[in-house]
MARBAGU-147975 format. One record per residue: y, z, x of N, C-alpha, C, O in turn. Coordinates in steps of 0.05 Angstrom, whole numbers, plus 5000, padded with zeros to 4 digits. Layout:
YZXYZXYZXYZX;...
END
This chain:
497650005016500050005000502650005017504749905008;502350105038505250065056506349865063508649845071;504549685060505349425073506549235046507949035049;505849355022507749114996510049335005512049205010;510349495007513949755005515149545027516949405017;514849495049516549435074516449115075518248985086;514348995065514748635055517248515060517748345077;519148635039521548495037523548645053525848575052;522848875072524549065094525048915121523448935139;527448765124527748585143527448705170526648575189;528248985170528149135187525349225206525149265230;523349215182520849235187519049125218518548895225;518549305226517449145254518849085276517948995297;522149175268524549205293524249375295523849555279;524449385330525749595344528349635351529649435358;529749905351533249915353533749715371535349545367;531549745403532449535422532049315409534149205401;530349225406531248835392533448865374535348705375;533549045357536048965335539248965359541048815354;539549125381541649125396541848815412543648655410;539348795429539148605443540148305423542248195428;538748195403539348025388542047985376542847765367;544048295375546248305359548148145389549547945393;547448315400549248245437548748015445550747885452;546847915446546447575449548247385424549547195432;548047455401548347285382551847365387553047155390;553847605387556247595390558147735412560547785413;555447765431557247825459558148115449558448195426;558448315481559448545473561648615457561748755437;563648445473566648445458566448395428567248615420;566048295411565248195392563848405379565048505359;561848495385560248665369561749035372561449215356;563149025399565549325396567749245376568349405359;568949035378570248875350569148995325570349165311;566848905321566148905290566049225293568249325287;564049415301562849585295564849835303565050025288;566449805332568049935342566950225352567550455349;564850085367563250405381563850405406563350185417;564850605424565050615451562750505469563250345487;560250585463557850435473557950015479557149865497;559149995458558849725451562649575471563749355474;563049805477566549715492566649705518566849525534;566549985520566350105552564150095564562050185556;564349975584561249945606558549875578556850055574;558449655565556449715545554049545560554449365577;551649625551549349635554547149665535547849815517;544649565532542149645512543049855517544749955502;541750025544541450275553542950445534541950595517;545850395538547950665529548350665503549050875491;547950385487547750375457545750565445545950735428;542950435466541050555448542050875447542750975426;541851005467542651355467544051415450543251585433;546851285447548951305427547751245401548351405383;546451085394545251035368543251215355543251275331;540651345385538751485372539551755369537851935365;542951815370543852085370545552045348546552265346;546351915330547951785313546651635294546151385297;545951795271544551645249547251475236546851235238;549051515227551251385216550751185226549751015211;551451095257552450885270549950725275550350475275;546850815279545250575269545650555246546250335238;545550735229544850435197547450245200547450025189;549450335213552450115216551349835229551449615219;550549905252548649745268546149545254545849305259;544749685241542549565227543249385210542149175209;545449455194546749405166547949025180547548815168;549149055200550048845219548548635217548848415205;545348775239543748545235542748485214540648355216;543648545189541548505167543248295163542248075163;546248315158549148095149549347855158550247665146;548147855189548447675207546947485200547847265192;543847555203541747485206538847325177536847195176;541347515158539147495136540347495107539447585086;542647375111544647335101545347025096547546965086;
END
C-alpha cells in the first residue's frame, strides 16, 4: 500500500542532495539565493552547506522542495 500513497509524490525517491544539485544546475547559485534568499545558497554556497542548513531547517526545505516541484513539474 505505500507505494499507491507516494505514486503521484514527485518528491518520492529524491534525495535533499539531488533535489539541491538539480535546482543549482538548472539556475545557478545566484539565481536560486535570488529566488529562495538563504545565506547557504549566497555566500560561499555549496551542496555541502545547503544541505546542513536545510537538514536543520524544516521551513527552508519544504521552501526548497516546494521550488523543485514549480520548476520541474510544473
Amino acid at each position: 500500500m505505500p507505494t499507491t500513497e507516494q505514486k503521484n509524490n514527485p518528491l518520492h525517491g529524491k534525495t535533499l542532495e539531488y533535489i539541491v544539485t538539480q535546482l543549482s544546475e538548472h539556475y545557478g547559485w545566484a539565481e536560486l539565493g535570488y529566488l529562495l534568499r538563504f545565506n547557504c545558497f549566497i555566500i560561499d554556497p555549496s551542496v555541502k552547506s545547503s544541505l546542513k542548513f536545510l537538514r536543520k531547517h524544516e521551513w527552508a526545505r519544504k521552501q526548497t522542495e516546494q521550488l523543485y516541484i514549480d520548476t520541474f513539474y510544473k
